[in-house]
C-alpha positions in Angstrom: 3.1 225.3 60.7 6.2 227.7 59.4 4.4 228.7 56.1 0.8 229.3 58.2 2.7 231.2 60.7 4.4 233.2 57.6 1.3 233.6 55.8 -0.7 235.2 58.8 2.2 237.7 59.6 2.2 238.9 55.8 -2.0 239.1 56.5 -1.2 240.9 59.7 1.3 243.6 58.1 -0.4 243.8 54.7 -3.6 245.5 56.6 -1.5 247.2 58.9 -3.3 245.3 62.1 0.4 243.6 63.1 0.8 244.1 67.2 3.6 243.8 69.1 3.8 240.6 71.0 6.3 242.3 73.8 4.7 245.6 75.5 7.7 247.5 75.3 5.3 251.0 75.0 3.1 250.7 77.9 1.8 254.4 77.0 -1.7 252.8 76.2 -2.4 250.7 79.4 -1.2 253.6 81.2 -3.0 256.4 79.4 -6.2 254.6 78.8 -9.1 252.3 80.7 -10.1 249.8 78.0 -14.0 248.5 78.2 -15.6 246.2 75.9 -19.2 246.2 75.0 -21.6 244.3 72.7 -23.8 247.7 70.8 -27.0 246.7 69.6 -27.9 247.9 65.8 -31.6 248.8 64.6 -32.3 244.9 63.7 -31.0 243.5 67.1 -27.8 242.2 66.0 -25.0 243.3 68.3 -21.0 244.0 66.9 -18.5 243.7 69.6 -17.1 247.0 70.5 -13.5 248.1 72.4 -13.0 251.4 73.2 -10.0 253.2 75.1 -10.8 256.0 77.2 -8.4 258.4 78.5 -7.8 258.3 82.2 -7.9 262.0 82.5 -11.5 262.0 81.1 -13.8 264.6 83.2 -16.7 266.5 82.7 -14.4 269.4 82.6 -12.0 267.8 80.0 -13.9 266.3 77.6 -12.6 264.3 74.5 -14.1 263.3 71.1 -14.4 259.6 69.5 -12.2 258.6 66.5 -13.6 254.8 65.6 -12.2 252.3 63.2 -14.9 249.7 62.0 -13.1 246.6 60.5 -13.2 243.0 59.6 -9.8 242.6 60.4 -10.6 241.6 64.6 -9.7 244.2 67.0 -8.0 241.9 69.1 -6.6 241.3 71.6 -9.6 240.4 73.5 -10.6 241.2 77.4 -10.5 244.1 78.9 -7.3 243.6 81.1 -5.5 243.0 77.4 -4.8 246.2 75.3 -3.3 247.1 71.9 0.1 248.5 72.0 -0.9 251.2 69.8 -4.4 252.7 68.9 -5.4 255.7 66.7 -4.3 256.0 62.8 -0.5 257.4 64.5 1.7 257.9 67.5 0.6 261.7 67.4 -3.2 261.4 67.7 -2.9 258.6 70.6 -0.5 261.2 72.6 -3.0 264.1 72.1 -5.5 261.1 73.4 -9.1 260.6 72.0 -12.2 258.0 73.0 -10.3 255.5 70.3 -13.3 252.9 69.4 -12.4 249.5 67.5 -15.4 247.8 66.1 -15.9 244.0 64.9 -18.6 244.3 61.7 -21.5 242.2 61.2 -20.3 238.3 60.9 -16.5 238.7 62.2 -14.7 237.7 64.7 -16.5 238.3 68.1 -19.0 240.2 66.6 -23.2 238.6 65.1 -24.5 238.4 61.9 -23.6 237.1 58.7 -20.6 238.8 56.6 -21.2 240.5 53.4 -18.0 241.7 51.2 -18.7 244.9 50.4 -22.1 245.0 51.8 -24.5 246.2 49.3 -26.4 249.6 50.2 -29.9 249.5 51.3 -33.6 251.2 50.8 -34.2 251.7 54.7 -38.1 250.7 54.8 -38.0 249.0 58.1 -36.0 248.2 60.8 -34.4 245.2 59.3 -33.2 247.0 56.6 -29.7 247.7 57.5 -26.3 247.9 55.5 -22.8 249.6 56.9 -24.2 253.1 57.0 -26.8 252.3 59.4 -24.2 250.1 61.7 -21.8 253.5 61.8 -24.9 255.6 62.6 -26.1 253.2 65.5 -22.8 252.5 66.8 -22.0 256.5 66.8 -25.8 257.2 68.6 -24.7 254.5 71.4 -21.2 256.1 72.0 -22.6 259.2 72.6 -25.1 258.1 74.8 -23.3 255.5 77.0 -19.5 256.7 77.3 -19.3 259.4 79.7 -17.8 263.0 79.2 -17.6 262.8 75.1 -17.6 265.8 73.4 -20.4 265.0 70.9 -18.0 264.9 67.9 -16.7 261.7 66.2 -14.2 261.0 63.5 -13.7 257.3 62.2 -10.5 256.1 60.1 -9.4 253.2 58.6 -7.3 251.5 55.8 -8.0 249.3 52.9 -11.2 247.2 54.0 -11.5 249.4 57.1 -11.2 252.6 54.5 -14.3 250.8 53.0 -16.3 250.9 56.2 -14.9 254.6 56.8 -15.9 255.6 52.9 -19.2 254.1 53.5 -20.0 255.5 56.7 -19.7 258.9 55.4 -23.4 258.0 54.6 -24.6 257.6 58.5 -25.7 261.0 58.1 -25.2 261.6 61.9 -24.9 265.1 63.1 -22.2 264.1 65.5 -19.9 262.7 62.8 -17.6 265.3 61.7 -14.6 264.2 59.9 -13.7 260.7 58.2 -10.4 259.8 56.6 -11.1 256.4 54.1 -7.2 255.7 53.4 -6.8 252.9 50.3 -10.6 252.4 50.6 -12.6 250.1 48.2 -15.0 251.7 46.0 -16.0 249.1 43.7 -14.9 245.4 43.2 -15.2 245.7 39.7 -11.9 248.0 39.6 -10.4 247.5 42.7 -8.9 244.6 44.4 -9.9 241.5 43.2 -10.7 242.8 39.6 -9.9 245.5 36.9 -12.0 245.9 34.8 -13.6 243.3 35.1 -10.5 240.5 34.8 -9.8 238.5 37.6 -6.4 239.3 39.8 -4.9 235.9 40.1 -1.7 238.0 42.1 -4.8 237.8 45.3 -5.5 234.1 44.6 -3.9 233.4 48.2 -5.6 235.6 50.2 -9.3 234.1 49.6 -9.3 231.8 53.1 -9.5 235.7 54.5 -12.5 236.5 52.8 -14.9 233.8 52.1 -15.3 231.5 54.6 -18.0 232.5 57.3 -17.7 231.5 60.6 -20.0 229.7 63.1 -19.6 231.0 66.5 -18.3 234.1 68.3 -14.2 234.0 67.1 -11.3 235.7 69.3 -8.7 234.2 66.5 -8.6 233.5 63.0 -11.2 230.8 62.0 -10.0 230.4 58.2 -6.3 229.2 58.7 -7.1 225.7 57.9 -7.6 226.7 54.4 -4.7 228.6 53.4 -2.6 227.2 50.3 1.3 225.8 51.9 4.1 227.1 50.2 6.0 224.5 48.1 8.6 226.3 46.5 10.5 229.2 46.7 9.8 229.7 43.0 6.5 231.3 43.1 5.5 231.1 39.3 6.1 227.5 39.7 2.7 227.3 42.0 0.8 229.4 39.5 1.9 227.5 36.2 1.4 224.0 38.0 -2.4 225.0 38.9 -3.8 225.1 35.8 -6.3 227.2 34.7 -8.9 229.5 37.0 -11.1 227.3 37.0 -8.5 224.0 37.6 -7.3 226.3 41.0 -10.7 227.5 41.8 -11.7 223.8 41.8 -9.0 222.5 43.6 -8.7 224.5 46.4 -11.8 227.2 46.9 -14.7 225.0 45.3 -16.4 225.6 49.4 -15.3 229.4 49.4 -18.5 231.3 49.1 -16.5 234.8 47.5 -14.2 233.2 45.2 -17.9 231.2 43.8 -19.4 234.7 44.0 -16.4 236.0 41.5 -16.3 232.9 39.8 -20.1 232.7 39.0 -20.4 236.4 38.0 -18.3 237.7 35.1 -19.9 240.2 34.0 -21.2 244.1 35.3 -24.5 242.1 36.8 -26.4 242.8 39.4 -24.5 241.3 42.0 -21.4 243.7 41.5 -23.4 246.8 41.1 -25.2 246.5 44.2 -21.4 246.6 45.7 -20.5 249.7 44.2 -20.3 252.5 46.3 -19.8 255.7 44.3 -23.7 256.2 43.4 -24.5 255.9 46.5 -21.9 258.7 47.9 -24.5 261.6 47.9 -25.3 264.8 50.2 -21.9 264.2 52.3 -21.6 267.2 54.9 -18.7 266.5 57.0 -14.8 266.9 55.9 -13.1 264.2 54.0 -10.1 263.3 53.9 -9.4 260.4 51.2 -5.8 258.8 51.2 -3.7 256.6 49.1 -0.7 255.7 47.6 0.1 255.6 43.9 2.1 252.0 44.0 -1.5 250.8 45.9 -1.7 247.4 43.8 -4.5 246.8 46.2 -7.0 249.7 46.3 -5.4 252.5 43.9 -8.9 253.5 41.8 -10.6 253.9 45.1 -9.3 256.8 46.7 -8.8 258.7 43.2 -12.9 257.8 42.3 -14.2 258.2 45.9 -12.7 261.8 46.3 -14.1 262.9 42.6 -17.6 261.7 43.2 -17.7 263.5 46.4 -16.1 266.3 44.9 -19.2 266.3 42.4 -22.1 265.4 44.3 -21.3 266.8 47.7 -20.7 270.5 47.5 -20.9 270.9 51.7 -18.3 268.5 51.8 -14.8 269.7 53.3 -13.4 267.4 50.4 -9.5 266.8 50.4 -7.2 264.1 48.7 -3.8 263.2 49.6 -1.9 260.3 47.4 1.6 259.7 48.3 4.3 257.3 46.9 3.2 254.4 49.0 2.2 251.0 48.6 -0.7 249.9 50.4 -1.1 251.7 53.6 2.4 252.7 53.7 1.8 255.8 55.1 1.3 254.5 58.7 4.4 253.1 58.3 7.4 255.6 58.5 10.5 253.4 56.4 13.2 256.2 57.3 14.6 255.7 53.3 11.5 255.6 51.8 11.5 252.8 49.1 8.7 251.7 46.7 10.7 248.3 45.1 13.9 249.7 44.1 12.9 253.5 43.4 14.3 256.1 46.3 11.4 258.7 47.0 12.8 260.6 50.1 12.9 260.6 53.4 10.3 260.0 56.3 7.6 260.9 54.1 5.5 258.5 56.3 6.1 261.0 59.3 5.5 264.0 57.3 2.3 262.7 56.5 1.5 261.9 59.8 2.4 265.1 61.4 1.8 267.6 58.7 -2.0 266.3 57.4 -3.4 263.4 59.3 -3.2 264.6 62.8 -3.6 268.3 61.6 -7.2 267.0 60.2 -8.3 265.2 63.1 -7.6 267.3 65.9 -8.5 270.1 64.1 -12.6 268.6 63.2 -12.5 267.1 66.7 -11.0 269.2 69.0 -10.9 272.3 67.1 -13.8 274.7 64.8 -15.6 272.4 62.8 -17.1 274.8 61.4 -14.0 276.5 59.6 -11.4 274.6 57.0 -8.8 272.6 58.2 -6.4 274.7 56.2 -5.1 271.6 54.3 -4.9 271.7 50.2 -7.4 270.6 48.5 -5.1 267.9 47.2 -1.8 267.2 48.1 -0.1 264.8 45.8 3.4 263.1 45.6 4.9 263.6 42.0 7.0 260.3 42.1 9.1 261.9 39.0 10.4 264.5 40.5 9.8 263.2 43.8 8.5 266.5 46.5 4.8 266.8 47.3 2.6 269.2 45.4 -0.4 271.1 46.5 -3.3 272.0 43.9 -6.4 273.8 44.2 -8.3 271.6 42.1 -8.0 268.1 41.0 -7.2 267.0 38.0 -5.5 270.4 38.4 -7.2 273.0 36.0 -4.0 274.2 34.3 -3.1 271.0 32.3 -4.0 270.0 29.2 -5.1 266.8 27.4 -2.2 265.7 24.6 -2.4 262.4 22.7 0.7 260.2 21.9 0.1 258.1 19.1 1.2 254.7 19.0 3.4 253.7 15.5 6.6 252.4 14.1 8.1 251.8 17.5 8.0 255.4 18.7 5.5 257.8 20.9 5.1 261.0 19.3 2.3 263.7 18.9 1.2 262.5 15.1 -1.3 260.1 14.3 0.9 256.8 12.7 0.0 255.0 9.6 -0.3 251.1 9.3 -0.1 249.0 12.2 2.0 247.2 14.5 1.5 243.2 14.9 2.3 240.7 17.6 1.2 236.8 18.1 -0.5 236.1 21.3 -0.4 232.7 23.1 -1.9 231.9 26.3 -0.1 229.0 26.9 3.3 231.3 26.7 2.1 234.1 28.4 4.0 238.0 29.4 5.4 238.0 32.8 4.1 240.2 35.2 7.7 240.3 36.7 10.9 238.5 36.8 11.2 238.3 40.6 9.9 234.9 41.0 9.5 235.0 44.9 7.5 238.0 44.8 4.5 235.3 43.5 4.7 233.5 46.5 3.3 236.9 48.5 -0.1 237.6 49.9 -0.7 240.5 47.1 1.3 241.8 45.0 2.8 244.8 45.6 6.6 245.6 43.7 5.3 245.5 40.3 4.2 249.0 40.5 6.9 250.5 40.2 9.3 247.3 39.1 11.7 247.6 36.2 10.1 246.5 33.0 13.3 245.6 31.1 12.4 241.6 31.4 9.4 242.4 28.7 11.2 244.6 26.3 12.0 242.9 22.7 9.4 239.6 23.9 7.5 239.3 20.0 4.3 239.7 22.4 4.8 242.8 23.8 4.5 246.0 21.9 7.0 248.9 22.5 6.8 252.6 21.8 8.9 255.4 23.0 9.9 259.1 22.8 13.1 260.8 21.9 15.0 261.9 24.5 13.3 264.6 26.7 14.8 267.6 25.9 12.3 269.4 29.1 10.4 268.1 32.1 6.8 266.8 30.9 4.6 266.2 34.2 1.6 264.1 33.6 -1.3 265.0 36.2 -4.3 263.6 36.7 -6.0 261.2 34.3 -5.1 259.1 31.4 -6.8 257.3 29.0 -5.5 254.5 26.5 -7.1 254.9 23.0 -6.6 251.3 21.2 -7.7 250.9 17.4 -6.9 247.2 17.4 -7.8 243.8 15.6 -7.4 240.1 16.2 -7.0 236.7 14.4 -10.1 235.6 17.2 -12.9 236.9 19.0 -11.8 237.6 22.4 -8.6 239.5 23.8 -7.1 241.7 26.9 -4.7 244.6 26.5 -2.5 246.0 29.0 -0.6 249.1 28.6 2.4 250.1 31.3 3.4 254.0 31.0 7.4 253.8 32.0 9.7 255.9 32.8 13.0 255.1 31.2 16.0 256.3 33.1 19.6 258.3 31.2 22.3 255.4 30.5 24.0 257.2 32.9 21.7 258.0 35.4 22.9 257.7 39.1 20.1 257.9 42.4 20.4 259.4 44.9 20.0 256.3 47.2 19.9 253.2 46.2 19.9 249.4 46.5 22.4 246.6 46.3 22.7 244.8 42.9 20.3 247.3 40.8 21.1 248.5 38.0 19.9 252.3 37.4 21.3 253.5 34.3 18.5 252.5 31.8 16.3 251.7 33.7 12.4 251.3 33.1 10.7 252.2 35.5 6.7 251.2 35.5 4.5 254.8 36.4 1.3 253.1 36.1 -0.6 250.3 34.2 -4.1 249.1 33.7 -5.5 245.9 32.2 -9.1 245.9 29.6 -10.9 243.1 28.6 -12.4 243.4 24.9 -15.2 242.2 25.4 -16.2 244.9 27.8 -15.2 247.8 25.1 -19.1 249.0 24.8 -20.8 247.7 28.3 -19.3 246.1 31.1 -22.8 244.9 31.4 -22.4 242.1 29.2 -19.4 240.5 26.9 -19.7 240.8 23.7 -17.1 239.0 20.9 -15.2 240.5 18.8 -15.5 240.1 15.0 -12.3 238.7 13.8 -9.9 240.9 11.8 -12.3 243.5 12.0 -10.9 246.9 13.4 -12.2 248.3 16.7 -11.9 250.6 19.2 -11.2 249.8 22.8 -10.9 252.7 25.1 -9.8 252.5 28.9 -8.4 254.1 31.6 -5.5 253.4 33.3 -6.0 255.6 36.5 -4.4 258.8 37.3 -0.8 260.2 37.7 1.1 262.8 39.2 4.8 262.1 37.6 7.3 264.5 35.9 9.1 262.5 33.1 12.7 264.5 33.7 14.7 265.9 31.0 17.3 263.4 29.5 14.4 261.0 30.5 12.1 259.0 28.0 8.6 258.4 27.8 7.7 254.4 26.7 4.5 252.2 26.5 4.3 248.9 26.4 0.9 246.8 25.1 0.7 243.3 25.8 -2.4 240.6 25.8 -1.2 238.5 28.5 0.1 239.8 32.2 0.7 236.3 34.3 0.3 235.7 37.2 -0.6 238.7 37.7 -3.9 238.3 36.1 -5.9 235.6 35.2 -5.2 234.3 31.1 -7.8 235.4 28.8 -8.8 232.2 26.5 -8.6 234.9 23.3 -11.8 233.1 22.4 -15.4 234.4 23.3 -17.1 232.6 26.1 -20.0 233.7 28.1 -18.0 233.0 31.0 -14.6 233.3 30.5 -13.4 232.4 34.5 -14.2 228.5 33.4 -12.3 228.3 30.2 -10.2 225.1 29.9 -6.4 224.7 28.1 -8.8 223.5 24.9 -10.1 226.8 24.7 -6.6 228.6 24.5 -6.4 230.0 21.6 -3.1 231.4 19.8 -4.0 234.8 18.1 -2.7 237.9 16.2 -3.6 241.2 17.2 -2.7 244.6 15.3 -2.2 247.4 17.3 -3.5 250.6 14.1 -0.8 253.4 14.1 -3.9 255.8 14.9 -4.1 254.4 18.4 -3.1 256.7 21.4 -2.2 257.1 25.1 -4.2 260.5 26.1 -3.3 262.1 29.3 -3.5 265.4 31.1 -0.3 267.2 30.7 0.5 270.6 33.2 1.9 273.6 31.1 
């Protein structure tokens, strides 16, 4: 019973739904008049609705709706029993709204059958219905059955709930005005449970959540019965027992219908595409306001991709990105210190956010002229080198300029290298993906972000390349690509590549915590995990030819960081990240997710002194 308990609190915090179990702030029950209603969608399926309604409501004071749409429960339950906090922060529920919680289709207390990600439909007939057309019938009832709106609605929401937020963008009602997706999914492929197409065995815990359906109308959490107990406090010890994917898949998910789903599909097939929702964001109107943090292990490419593709196809769109130094969701969370691991970013940059952009955009859309800008930066983003926020007009900003480091003899420098650099892979002894061994027993991941990389540095497995000493502030901003020109012994491999930031000998932080040491420090910036066999087409894997050069080319999502001066600049390439991500078998197999120990292959991979890291570099 201790380690479900544990494991549901982690749930609760990780997706920012935890509640008080003491009312200490009765603000809520004494501000608002909660009523609960079952709102019929176009196919007759009703979603269980709560929504808190100021008490001073009138004719002659009037307020707007700001929803959150989730498959997280909006408990608690009846209408005598009410959250101790509502709205996206402790501003916007003071300045008071119509706040509107929505169980979707198949969870909780709410009908139908649960989709992840549900795919986007053709609307021919009524029955053809996806998230878009719940948030526009959900939206049309509101304003029809709650008394004394002010015909404008704003919707929110974090992580899965950013999802439903990003993808009701696309309700195309004229009553929504302003959304705000914050870590939002964008595509399973390169969020969450994959990158690039390799499975994230760091979420193998958190499956119970997501793929098993339940039977009935559910006030509480019908999945618990499947979570995986905690045996040890040495988390790596679980992973390493297990086996391979498919030994754990069979073991303990062999009944969960999305782990099968992932399982089943390793390539870019159908199945995925359908979930991807970036082609589908199109002729967006409203203002948007995408957020995220850039230690998000969870949902870091969707922010970054949903704001550019709206940014592209969407010129009515009031289109603003904001991307602080947070972990996931950590900007509804004000820490006081802010800490990401053991790096010191400032202090209550959670509030700042909070009061300076978030409540700024909603009451201004709501409550304000919709018709003119907010007055917010087109992007405001955290550089977590030099740690202070930064506003540009344009992103990737239009001042800074692509530069290649080339990859050879040990060093990063602006040449192309000669020759190549070798290391010997083996699955069996794979590249940790950190040396904190209780961080594996949590629900996600989450320190490695930004975790010291000194554990990997002289393994014969992991290549490493770094500058001189700095002799000026470089800031990398925006996007970065990793160029590979690389070989192997076999016909399959994965390459990750970590950007780090390595601290002075001397160098002394401002704040910092117990038992770390700073001077020397490698700090990870960002990192990004490629397949091979994906190089060409994530469509379909295709081998590689044994000791034949080739190119693989990725990116590793975007930056804002200012390497300081003293400071140096280091990569690190590996082929195996564990358990952070699932072991490639370095052999080719159709499916890869059902290789065996037999297929573990031991390879050697060169790494061709005219390989580069390319990224955007402000001047």
């Amino acid at each position: 019973m201790k380690t479900h308990i544990s494991i549901v609190f982690i749930l609760l915090f990780i997706l920012g739904k935890a509640q008080s179990t003491e009312q200490k702030d009765n603000f809520v029950k004494d501000n608002f008049t909660k009523k609960e209603f079952y709102i019929p969608m176009r196919d007759g399926v009703k979603l269980f609705t709560a929504v808190y309604i100021p008490k001073d409501i009138s004719n002659k004071n009037k307020y707007p709706f700001l929803m959150q749409r989730t498959c997280y429960s909006i408990a608690p339950y009846g209408e005598n029993e009410y959250k101790t906090k509502v709205g996206p922060n402790a501003y916007l529920m003071k300045d008071k709204y119509i706040f509107v919680y929505q169980d979707v289709r198949g969870r909780y207390m709410s009908e139908g059958t649960f989709t992840n990600m549900t795919p986007q439909v053709e609307r021919k007939t009524k029955k053809d219905v996806d998230e878009s057309t719940d948030t526009y019938d959900t939206i049309d009832w509101l304003l029809k059955n709650v008394k004394d709106n002010n015909g404008k609605v704003g919707q929110f929401g974090t992580s899965y709930p950013g999802f439903y937020t990003a993808v009701g963008t696309l309700a195309q009602h004229p009553a929504l005005v302003a959304s705000s997706p914050q870590a939002p999914i964008s595509d399973f492929w390169n969020d969450d449970f994959l990158h690039n197409g390799r499975f994230m065995l760091g979420y193998f815990r958190t499956f119970p959540v997501f793929g098993v359906q339940k039977t009935k109308p559910e006030q509480k959490a019908w999945y618990m019965d499947s979570f995986i107990k905690q045996t040890s406090e040495d988390g790596l010890k679980f992973y390493r027992d297990m086996g391979t994917l498919k030994d754990g898949y069979e073991k303990y998910y062999k009944d969960n219908f999305f782990m099968t789903e992932i399982m089943n599909h390793t390539n870019y097939d159908e199945f995925w595409q359908k979930r991807g929702l970036l082609p589908h964001l199109k002729n967006i109107n409203h203002a948007v306001m995408t957020v995220g943090g850039w230690f998000d292990s969870e949902d870091l490419a969707g922010p970054l991709n949903i704001y550019k593709t709206i940014e592209k196809t969407s010129p009515k769109a009031k289109n603003t990105i904001v991307m602080g130094p947070f972990s996931h969701g950590g900007w509804s969370q004000e820490q006081g210190k802010h800490f990401h691991s053991e790096t010191y970013f400032g202090d209550s940059i959670a509030t700042y956010y909070q009061k300076n952009v978030e409540t700024k955009f909603f009451n201004h859309y709501l409550k304000g002229n919709t018709k003119e800008d907010a007055g917010l930066p087109e992007a405001l983003m955290y550089d977590t080198g030099a740690k202070q926020w930064k506003e540009f007009a344009s992103y990737p900003p239009k001042n800074a300029q692509k530069v290649n480091f080339y990859l050879s003899d040990k060093t990063l420098k602006k040449t192309s290298g000669q020759g190549y650099s070798e290391y010997y892979s083996d699955p069996n002894n794979p590249v940790l993906s950190s040396d904190h061994l209780k961080d594996f027993n949590g629900f996600t991941p989450k320190n490695y972000m930004s975790e010291d990389q000194r554990f990997a540095v002289g393994r014969p497995d992991v290549l490493t390349f770094t500058t001189d000493v700095l002799t000026e502030d470089m800031t990398f901003a925006g996007e970065i690509m990793a160029k590979l020109n690389i070989s192997s012994s076999s016909t399959d491999a994965d390459f990750a590549v970590k950007l780090i930031d390595v601290y002075p000998e001397d160098f002394k932080p401002a704040e910092k915590k117990d038992g770390v040491i700073y001077g020397n420090y490698h700090q990870m910036v960002r990192s990004e995990i490629m397949p091979a066999r994906f190089r060409n087409t994530k469509e379909k894997g295709e081998a590689l030819v044994p000791d034949q050069k080739t190119a693989v080319n990725f990116r590793l999502q975007d930056v804002v960081h200012t390497f300081k001066k003293g400071h140096k600049i280091q990569i690190q390439i590996s082929s195996t990240w564990f358990p952070l991500f699932a072991l490639n078998p370095q052999k080719f197999m159709d499916n890869p997710n059902f290789a065996s120990k037999e297929d573990y292959t031991k390879v050697f991979i060169k790494l061709y002194g005219d390989s580069s890291i390319e990224a955007e570099i402000l001047k």
